[in-house]
C-alpha positions as CSV (number, residue, x, y, z in Angstrom):
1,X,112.6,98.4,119.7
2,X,115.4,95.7,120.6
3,X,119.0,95.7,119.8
4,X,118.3,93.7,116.8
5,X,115.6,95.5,115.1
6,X,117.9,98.6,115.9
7,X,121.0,96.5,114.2
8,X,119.0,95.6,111.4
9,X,118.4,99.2,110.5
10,X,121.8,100.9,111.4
11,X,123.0,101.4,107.9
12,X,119.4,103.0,106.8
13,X,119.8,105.2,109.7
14,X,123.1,106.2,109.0
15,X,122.6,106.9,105.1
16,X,119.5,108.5,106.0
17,X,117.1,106.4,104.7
18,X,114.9,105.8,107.6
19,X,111.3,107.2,107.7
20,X,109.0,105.8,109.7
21,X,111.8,103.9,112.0
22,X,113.9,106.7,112.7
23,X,112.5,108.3,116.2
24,X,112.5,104.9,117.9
25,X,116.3,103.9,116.5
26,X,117.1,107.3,117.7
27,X,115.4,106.7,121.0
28,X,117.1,103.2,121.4
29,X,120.3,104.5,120.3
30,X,120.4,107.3,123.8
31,X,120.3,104.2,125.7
32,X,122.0,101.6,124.3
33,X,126.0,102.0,124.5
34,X,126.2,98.4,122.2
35,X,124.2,99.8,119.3
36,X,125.9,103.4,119.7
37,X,129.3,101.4,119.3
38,X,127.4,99.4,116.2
39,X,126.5,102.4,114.8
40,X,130.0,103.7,114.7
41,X,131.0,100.7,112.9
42,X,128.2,101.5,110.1
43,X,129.4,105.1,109.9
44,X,132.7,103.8,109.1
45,X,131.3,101.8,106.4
46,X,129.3,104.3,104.9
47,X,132.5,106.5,104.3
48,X,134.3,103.7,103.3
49,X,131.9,102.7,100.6
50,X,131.3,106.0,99.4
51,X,135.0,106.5,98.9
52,X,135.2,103.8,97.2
53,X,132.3,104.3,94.4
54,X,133.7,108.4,94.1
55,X,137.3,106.4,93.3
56,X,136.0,104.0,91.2
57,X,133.6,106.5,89.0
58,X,136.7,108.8,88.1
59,X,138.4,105.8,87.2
60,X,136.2,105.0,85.2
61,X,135.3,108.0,83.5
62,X,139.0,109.3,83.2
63,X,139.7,105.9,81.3
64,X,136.5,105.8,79.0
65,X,136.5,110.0,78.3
């Protein structure tokens, strides 16, 4: 698997939505300092984004409740 099939799957992997992918990213991942460091960046945005929707569903349902 190259750096860019790997990249193209990062946030899958992270959110844990990989199946049939998942043993080769995690294979690539041991050797590839670049993708580990891409991966942080998707880990990142995963908690971002789910902070986000969490604030923005009590928002919502505080206002509309």
């Amino acid at each position: 698997m190259t750096c860019e099939d790997v990249r193209d799957l990062l946030y899958l992997f992270v959110t844990n939505e990989l199946d049939e992918e998942f043993e080769a990213v995690c294979n690539h991942l041991v050797g590839c300092a670049a993708c580990r460091k891409a991966m942080a960046e998707h880990v990142k945005l995963a908690g971002s984004l789910s902070k986000a929707v969490i604030r923005t569903d009590l928002r919502y349902y505080s206002q509309n409740n």
